[in-house]
C-alpha positions as CSV (number, residue, x, y, z in Angstrom):
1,X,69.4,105.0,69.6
2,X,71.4,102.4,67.9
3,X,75.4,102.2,68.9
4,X,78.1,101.4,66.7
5,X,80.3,98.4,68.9
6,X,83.1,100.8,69.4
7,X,81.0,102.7,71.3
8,X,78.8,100.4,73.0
9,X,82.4,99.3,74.3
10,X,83.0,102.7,75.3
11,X,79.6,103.2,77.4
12,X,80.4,99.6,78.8
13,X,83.3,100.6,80.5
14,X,82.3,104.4,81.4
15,X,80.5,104.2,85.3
16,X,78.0,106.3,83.9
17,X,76.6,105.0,80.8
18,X,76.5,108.5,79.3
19,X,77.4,109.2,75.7
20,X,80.3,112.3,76.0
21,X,81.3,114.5,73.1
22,X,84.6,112.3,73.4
23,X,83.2,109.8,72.3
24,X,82.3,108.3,68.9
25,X,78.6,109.3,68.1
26,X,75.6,107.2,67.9
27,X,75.1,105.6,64.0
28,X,71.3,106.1,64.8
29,X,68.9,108.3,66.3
30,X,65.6,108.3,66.6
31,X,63.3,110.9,68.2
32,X,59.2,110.4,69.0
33,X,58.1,114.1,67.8
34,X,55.6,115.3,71.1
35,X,52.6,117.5,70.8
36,X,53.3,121.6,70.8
37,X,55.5,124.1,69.1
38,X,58.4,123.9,71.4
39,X,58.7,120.2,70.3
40,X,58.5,120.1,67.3
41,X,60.8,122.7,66.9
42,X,63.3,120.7,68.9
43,X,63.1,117.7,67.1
44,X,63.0,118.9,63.4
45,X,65.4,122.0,63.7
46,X,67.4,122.2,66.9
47,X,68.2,118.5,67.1
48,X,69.0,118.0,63.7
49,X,71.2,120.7,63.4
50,X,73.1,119.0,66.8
51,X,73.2,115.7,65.6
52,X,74.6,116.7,62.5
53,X,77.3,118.7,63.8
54,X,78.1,115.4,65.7
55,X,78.3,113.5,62.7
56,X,75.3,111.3,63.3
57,X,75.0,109.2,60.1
58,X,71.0,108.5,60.7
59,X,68.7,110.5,62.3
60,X,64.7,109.8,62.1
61,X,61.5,112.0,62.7
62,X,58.7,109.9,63.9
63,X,55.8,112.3,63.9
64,X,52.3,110.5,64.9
65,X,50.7,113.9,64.7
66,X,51.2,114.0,60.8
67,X,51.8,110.3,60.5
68,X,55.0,110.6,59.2
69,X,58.4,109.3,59.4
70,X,61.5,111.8,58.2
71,X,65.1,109.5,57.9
72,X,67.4,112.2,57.3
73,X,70.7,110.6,56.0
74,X,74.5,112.0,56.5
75,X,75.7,113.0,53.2
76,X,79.3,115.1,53.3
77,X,78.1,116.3,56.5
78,X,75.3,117.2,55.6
79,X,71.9,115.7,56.4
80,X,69.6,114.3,53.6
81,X,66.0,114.3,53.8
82,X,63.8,111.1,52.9
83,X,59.8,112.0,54.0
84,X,57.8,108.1,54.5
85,X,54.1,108.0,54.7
86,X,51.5,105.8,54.3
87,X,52.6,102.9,52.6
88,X,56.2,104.0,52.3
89,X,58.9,101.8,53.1
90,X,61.2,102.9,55.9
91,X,64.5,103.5,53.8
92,X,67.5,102.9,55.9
93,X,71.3,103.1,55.6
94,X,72.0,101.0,58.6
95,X,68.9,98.5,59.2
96,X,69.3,97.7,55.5
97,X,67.3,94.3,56.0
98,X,64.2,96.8,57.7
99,X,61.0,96.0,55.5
100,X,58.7,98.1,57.3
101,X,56.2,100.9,56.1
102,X,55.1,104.4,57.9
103,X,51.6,103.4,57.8
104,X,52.7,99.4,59.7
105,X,54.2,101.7,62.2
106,X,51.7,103.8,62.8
107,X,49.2,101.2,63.3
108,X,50.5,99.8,65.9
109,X,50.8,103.0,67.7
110,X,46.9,103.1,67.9
C-alpha cells in the first residue's frame, strides 16, 4: 500500500495505525493473488469492487499463478483495466518514474 501524506499524517496520529472509512483512502493498492478459487475471486472481483467504491486511484493484481500483473486505474469512478505480461512495462499513474517489466518481477519471485 502506498499513502498519500495526508494520510500517512492521519495513521501517524491515530493509536491504532488503522486505515478508517473516515479517512482519506490509500492512492495505491496492491494485492499478491494466492492459490484457490476463493482467492482469486477476492482479489479480482470482491476487492476491486471495494476499493473502487472507496475511490482508490490504483489498484494492482499481482498474479504469479498466470504471471501477470493487472494495474486497474480510477477513471470517473470507475476502474480501468491495464493487463502486463512478460516483457510489459508496469504502467503506473503514481510511480511514474517505475521502469519495470512483469516478466523482471516475476523473476525475482523464483
Amino acid at each position: 500500500m502506498v499513502l498519500t501524506e495526508n494520510l500517512a499524517n492521519d495513521l501517524y496520529n491515530n493509536q491504532r495505525s488503522t486505515i478508517n472509512i473516515d479517512m482519506l483512502p490509500p492512492a495505491l493498492v496492491v494485492e499478491v493473488v494466492s492459490s484457490g478459487k476463493a482467492n482469486r475471486d477476492r482479489d479480482y472481483r470482491y476487492k476491486r469492487l471495494e476499493y473502487e467504491a472507496r475511490g482508490i486511484a490504483e489498484y494492482w493484481i499481482v498474479d504469479p499463478q498466470e504471471s501477470k500483473i493487472t494495474v486497474l486505474l480510477l477513471d470517473n469512478g470507475l476502474y480501468q483495466e491495464n493487463i502486463d505480461q512478460d516483457d510489459d512495462s508496469i504502467n503506473s499513474q503514481l510511480l511514474t518514474q517505475l521502469q519495470l517489466t512483469a516478466s523482471q518481477v516475476f523473476s525475482y519471485s523464483t
